[in-house]
C-alpha positions in Angstrom: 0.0 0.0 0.0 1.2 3.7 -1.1 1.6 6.0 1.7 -0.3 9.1 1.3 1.2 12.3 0.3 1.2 14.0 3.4 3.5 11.3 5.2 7.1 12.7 4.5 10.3 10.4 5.7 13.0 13.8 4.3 14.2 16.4 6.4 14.4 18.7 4.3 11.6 21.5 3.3 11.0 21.4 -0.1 10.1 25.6 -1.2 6.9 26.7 -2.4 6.6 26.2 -6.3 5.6 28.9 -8.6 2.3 28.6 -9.1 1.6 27.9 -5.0 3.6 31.2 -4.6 1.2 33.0 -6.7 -1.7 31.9 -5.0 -0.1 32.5 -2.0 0.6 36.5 -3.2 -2.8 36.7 -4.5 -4.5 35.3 -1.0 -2.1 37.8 1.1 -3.0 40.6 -1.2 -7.0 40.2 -0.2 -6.6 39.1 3.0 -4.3 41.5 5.2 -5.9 44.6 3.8 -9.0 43.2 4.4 -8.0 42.0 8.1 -6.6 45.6 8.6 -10.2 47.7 7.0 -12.1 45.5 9.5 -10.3 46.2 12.6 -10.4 49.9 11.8 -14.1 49.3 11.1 -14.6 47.6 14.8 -12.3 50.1 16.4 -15.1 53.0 14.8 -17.9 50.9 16.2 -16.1 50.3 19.6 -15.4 54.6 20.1 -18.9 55.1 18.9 -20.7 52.5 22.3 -20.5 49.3 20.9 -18.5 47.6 23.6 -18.0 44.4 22.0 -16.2 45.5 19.0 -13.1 46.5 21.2 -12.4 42.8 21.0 -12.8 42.7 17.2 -11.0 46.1 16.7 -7.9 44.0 18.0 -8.7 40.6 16.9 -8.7 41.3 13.0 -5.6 42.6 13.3 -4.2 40.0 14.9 -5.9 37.6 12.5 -4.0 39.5 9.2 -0.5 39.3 11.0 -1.3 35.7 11.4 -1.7 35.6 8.3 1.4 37.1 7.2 3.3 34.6 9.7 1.9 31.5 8.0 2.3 33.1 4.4 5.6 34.1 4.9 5.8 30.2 6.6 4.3 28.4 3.6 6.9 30.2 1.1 9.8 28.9 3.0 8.1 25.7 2.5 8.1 25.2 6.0 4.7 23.0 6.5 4.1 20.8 8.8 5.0 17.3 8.5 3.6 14.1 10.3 6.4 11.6 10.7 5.9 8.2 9.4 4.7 5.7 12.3 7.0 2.8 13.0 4.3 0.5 12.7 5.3 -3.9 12.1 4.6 -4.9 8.5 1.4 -6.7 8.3 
């Protein structure tokens, strides 16, 4: 039986290839700006009374600079790898 794609034996992180690092441009593009608009958007409800958006008015940002971690993350090709079990051959 093959082992599935995601089960990696190597060491070494392979990079992103050209077309992932598009996508991943593209997604970052549309994403942080959009995480940054809707904190300031929060952060205009929060001054106006609306005392649940303070949370909001900090979480989105948080959420697009978590976003930037991972992106900058995937184009290192450092993703996250599940060992292969040492299992006894059936």
């Amino acid at each position: 039986m093959k082992e599935p794609d995601w089960i990696h034996e190597d060491k070494v992180s392979k990079p992103a290839t050209a077309r992932q690092r598009i996508f991943l441009h593209i997604a970052i593009s549309i994403i942080f700006p959009f995480c940054i608009w809707a904190g300031w958007f929060e952060l205009t409800r929060a001054v106006h009374g609306n005392w649940r958006a303070w949370v909001y008015s900090f979480e989105w940002p948080l959420i697009g600079f978590t976003a930037i971690y991972l992106w900058r993350r995937f184009l290192s090709g450092n993703l996250p790898k599940i060992p292969k079990p040492d299992l006894p051959a059936e």
